[in-house]
C-alpha positions in Angstrom: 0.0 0.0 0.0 1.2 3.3 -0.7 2.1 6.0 2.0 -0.5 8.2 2.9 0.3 12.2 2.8 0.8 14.0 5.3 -0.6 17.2 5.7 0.2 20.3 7.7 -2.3 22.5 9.7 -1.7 26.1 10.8 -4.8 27.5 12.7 -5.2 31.5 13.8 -7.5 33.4 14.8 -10.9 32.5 16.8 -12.4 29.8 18.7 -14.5 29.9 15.2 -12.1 29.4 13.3 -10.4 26.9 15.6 -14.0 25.0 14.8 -13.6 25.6 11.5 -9.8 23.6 11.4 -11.2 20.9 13.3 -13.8 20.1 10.8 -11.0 20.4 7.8 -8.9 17.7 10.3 -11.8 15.8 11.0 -12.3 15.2 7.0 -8.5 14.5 6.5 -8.1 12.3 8.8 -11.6 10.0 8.0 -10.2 10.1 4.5 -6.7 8.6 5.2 -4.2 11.6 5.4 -1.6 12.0 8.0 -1.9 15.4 10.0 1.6 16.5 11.1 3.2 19.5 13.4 6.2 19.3 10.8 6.8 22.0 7.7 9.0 19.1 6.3 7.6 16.3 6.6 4.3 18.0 5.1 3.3 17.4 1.4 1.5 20.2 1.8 0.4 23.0 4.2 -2.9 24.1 4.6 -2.9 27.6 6.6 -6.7 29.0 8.4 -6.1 32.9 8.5 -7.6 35.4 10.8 -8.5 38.8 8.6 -10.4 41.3 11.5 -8.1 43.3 12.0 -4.6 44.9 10.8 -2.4 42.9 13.2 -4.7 39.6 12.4 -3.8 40.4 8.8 -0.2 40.7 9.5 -0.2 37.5 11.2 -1.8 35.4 8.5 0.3 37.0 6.1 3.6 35.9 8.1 2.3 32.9 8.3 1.7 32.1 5.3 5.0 33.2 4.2 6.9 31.2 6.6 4.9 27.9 5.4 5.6 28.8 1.7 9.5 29.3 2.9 9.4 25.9 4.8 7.3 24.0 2.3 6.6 25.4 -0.4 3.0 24.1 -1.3 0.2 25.4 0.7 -3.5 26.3 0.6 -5.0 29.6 2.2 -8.6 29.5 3.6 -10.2 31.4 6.7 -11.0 35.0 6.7 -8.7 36.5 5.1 -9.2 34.6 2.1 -12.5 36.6 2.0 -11.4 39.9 1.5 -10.3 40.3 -1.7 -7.0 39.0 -3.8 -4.5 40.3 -0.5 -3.7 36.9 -0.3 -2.5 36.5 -3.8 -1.2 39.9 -4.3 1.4 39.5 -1.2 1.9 35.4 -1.9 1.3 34.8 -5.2 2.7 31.2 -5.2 0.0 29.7 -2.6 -2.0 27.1 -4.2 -5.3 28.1 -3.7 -7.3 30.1 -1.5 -10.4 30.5 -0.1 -12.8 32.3 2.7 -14.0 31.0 6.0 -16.2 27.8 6.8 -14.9 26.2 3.4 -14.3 22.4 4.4 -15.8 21.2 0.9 -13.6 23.8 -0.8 -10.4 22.7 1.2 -10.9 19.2 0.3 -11.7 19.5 -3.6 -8.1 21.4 -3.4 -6.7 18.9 -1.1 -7.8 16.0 -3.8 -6.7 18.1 -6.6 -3.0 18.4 -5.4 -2.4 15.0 -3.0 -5.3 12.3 -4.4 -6.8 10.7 -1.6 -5.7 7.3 -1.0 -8.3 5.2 0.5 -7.5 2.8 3.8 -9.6 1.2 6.0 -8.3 1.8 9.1 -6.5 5.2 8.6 -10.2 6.5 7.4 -11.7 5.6 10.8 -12.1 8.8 13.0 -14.1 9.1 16.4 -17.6 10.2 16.5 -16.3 13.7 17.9 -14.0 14.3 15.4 -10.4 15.7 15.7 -10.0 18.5 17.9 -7.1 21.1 18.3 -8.3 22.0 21.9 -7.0 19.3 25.2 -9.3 16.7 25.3 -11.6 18.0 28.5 -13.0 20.6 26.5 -14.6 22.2 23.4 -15.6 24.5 21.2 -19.7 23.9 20.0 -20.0 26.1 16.5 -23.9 26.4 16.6 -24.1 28.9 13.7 -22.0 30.8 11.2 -22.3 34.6 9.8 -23.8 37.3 11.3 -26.9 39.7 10.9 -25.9 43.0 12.5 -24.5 45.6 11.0 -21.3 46.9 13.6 -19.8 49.9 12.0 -16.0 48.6 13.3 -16.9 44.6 12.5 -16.9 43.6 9.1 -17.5 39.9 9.8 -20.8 39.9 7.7 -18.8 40.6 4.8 -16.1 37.7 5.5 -18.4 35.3 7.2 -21.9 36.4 5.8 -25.4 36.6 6.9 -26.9 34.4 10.4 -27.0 30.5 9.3 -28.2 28.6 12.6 -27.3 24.8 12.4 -29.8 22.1 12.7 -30.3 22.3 16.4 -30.4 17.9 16.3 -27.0 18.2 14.8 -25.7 20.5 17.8 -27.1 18.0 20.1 -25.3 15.2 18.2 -22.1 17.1 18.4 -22.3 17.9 22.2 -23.4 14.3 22.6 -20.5 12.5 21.1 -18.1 15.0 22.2 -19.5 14.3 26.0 -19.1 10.4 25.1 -15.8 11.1 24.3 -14.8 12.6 27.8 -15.4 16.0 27.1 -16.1 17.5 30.1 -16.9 21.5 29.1 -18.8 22.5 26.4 -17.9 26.1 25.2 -20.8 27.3 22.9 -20.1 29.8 20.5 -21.3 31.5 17.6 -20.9 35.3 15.7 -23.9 36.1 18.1 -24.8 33.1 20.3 -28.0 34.6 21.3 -29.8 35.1 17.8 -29.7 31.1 17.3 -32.4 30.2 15.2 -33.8 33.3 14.0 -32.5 32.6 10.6 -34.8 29.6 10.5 -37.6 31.4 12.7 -36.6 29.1 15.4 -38.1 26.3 13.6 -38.4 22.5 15.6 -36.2 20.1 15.3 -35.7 16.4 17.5 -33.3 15.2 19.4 -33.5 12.3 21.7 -37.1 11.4 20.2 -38.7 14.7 20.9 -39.2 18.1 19.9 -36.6 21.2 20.5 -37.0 24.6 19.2 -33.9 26.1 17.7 -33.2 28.6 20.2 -30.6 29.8 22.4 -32.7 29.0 25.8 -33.7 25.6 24.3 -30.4 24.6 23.0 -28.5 25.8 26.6 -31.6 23.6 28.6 -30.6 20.3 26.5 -27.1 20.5 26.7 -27.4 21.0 30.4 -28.8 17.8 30.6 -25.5 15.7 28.7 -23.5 15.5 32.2 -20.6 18.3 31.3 -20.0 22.0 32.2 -22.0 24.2 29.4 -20.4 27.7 28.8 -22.1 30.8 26.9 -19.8 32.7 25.0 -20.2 36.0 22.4 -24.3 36.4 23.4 -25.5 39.6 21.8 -28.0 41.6 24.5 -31.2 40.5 23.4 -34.2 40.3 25.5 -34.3 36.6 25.0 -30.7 36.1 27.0 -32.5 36.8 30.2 -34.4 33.2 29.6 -31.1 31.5 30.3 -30.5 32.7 33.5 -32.4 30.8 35.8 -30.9 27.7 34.2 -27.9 29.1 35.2 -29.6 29.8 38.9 -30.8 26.1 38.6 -27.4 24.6 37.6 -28.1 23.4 34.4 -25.8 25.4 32.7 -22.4 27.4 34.1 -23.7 31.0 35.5 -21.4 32.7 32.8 -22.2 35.2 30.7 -20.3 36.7 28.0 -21.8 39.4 26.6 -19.9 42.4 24.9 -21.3 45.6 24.9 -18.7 47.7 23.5 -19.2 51.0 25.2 -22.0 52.7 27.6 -22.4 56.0 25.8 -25.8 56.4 24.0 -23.9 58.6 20.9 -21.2 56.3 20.8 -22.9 53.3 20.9 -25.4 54.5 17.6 -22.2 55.2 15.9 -21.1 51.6 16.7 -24.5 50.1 15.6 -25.1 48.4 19.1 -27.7 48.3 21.4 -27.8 52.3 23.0 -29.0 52.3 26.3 -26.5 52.0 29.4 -29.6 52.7 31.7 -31.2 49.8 31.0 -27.9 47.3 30.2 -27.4 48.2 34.6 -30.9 47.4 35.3 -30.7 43.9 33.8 -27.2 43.5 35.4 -29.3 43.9 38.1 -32.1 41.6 37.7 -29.9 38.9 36.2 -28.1 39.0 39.6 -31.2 38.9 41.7 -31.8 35.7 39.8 -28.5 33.9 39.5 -26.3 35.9 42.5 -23.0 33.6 41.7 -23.4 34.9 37.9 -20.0 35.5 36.3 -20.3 38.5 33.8 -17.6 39.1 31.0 -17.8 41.9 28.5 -15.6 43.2 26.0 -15.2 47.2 25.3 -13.8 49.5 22.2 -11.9 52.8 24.0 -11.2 55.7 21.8 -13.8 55.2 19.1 -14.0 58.2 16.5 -15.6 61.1 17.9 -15.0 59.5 21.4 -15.1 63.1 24.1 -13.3 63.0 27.1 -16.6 63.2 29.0 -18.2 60.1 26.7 -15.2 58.3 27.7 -15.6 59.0 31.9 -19.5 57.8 31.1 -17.9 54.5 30.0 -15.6 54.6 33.3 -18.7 55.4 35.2 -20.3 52.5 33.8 -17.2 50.0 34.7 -17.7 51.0 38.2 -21.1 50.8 38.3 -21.6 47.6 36.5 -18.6 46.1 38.7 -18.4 43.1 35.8 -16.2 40.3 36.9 -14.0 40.3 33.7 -13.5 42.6 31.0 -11.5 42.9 28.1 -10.6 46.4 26.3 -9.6 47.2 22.7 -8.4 50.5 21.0 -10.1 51.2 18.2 -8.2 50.6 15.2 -9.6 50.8 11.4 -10.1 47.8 9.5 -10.0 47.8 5.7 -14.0 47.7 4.5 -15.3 49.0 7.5 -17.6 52.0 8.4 -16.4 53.0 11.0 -13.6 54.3 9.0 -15.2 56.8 7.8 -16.3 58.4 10.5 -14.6 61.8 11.5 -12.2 62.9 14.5 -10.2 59.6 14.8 -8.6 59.9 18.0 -5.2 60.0 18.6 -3.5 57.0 19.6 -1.4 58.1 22.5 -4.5 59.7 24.1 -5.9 56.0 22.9 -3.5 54.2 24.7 -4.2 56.7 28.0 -7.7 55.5 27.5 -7.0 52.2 28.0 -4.7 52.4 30.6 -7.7 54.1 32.8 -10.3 51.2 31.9 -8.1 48.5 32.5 -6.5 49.9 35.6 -10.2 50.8 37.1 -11.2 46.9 36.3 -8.1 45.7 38.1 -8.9 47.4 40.8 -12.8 45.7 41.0 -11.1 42.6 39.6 -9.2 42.4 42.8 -11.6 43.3 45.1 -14.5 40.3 43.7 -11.4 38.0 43.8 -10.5 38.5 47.4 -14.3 37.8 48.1 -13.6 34.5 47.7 -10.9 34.1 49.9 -11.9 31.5 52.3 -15.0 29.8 49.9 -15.0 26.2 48.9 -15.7 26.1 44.7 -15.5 23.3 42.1 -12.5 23.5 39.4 -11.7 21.8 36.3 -7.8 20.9 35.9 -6.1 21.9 32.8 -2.3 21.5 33.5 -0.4 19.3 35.7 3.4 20.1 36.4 6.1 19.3 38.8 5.1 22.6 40.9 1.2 21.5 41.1 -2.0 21.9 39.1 -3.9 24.6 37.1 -7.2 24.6 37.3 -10.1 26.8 36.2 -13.4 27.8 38.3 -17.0 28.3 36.5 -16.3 32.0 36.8 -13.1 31.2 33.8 -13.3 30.2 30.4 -10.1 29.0 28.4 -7.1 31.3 27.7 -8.9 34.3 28.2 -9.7 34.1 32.1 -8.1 33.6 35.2 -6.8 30.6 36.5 -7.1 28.7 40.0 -3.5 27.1 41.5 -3.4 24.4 43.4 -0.1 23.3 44.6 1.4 19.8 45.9 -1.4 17.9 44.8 -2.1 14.5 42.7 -4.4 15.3 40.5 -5.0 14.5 36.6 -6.2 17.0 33.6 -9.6 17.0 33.3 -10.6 15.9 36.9 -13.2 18.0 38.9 -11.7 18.9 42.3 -13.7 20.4 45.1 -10.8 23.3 46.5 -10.8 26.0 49.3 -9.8 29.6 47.9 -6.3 30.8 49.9 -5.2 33.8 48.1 -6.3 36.1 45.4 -4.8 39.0 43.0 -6.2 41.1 40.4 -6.8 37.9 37.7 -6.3 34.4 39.7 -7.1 32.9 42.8 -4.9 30.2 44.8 -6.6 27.3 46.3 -6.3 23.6 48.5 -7.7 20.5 47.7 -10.8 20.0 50.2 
């Protein structure tokens, strides 16, 4: 029998994408090729770009490069093979290329340049697929594109309009991926919270009986599959307060990740988002009163065009107010195709950078002071790392690479186990903790 080819996988950008890579592995691998971490022993290279924004672009574009130095044969797909020919113009000596969500694509390439070799037993893959993440957790794609409109986001243009999966194939995913050992389920979409609405939430079956495809429905039947269920990038509809009592009730984790971008009313109708800080405190408010240990994440823009000094203290005032558990924080900075780019008074990126610092130093400070609440409290952790010094776990309140971490030192423990441990210590992002 001949050898089967080997194929090389580069993968940037988002936990979408990441998705994306593991469905292009998944087919690979169930049709006989070998996936290898090696430029050279690739017979060819197949590279998922990130194109959101300028550094994203730069990154792809490196790496690209580098796999064309290294092997010499490689195939471009992912985002930034959806704007335009940059790809071509800056690499002109890439096989193919191609935008995001493009297994089928991939493949027909793949065929074209390395014939697929059929055997029996290299073709067998598991029922979860290959994944890129550890094996205790993973990334649940319940719907490609997006229908909003963000001045600064030009997703709909790379990834196109909302397209909600079949909400029996979700189920099947989480299922087999649970079977497998999984043990968190990170749901995630363009905007987890307008599931279905494509499809005007229409019913589908899973386990013999009817489920509507909608967020709340979705997040009620995956709570039910035995594993931690995580909500990530939900837009602020009205419909996300349906979720929380399951997060109250323990179906799901009482995690929220919810982005909304700034807390000024002008700014926010520049940025196509919902524009009303008012109410966004008053359902912080009610979504605590249901679900008290709720973790809340957001994501903000600082030093959007036309941003005032004063529109900028509203967003501080809103930090402190909304006392959010985590928070990340972005300068603005142009991307090619959107909007927002054409908005006047760009402001200047040193008073940018100031910006930030003040957010970010203001949510240390409230970071800090929720963390060192739990000094003393007993909580449940899953284990991610295991080293000579001791474990690293994470809590409910922490999702994957972009949350805190718990550390428990001097103890026997295995990745992926759930441990019960009492918080010792805290700082501004991580807590400390002792097997109970």
């Amino acid at each position: 029998m001949s050898k089967p080819k080997s194929i090389g996988i580069v993968s940037l950008g988002c936990p979408k994408a990441t998705v994306d890579s593991e469905l292009i592995i998944t087919r690979m691998r169930a049709e006989g090729y070998v996936i290898t971490g090696s430029y050279k022993e690739a017979d060819l290279v197949v590279v998922n770009t990130c194109g959101f924004i300028d550094s994203a672009v730069a990154e792809s574009l490196e790496a690209i490069g580098e796999a064309l130095q290294e092997n010499g044969k490689v195939i471009v797909t992912g985002c930034l093979g959806a704007k335009g020919d940059i790809v071509k113009k800056t690499h002109p000596k890439v096989l193919a290329v191609t935008g995001p969500h493009a297994t089928d694509e991939v493949m027909e390439i793949v065929h074209q340049y390395l014939p697929k070799l059929h055997d029996p037993y290299s073709d067998l893959v598991p029922p979860q697929g290959i994944r890129l993440t550890p094996s205790h957790f993973a990334y649940v794609k319940i719907s490609e594109g997006c229908n909003h409109r963000c001045t600064f986001c030009i997703i709909p243009s790379l990834r196109g309009d909302l397209v909600s999966r079949p909400i029996g194939d979700v189920m099947q995913e989480a299922q087999n991926l649970v079977d497998a050992g999984v043990k968190e389920l990170l749901v995630i979409s363009q905007d987890t919270s307008a599931y279905g609405v494509d499809v005007k939430y229409r019913t589908g079956f899973w386990g013999g009986r009817p489920l509507k495809t909608r967020m709340t429905d979705l997040a009620a039947a995956m709570g039910e599959l035995g594993a931690w269920v995580r909500l990530h990038y939900v837009y602020p509809y009205p419909s996300v307060d349906d979720v929380i009592p399951l997060m109250a009730q323990g179906k799901i984790l009482p995690y929220l990740d919810i982005p909304f971008q700034h807390a000024n009313e002008r700014i926010l109708k520049l940025m196509k988002r919902p524009a009303s800080s008012e109410n966004v405190l008053k359902r912080i408010q009610q979504w605590r009163s249901v679900c008290p240990e709720i973790t809340l994440r957001s994501t903000f823009i600082v030093g959007f065009p036309g941003e005032t000094e004063k529109e900028f203290e509203e967003l501080l005032d809103f930090i402190e107010e909304a006392q959010l558990d985590r928070v990340g924080a972005f300068k603005y900075s142009p991307v090619d195709g959107a909007v927002a780019n054409a908005l006047p008074d760009h402001i200047d990126p040193d008073v940018q950078e100031d910006r930030l610092a003040q957010l970010m130093y203001l949510q240390e400070e409230i970071s800090a002071a929720k963390l060192a609440k739990k000094i003393g409290k007993t909580i449940q952790v899953l284990v991610d790392d295991v080293d000579e010094e001791g474990s690293v776990a994470r809590s409910a309140a922490d999702a994957p690479e972009i949350d805190g971490l718990v550390y428990i030192n001097g103890e026997d423990l295995e990745v992926g186990e759930f441990v019960t441990v009492r918080i010792t210590d805290s700082d501004e992002h991580d807590l400390w903790g002792e097997v109970v």
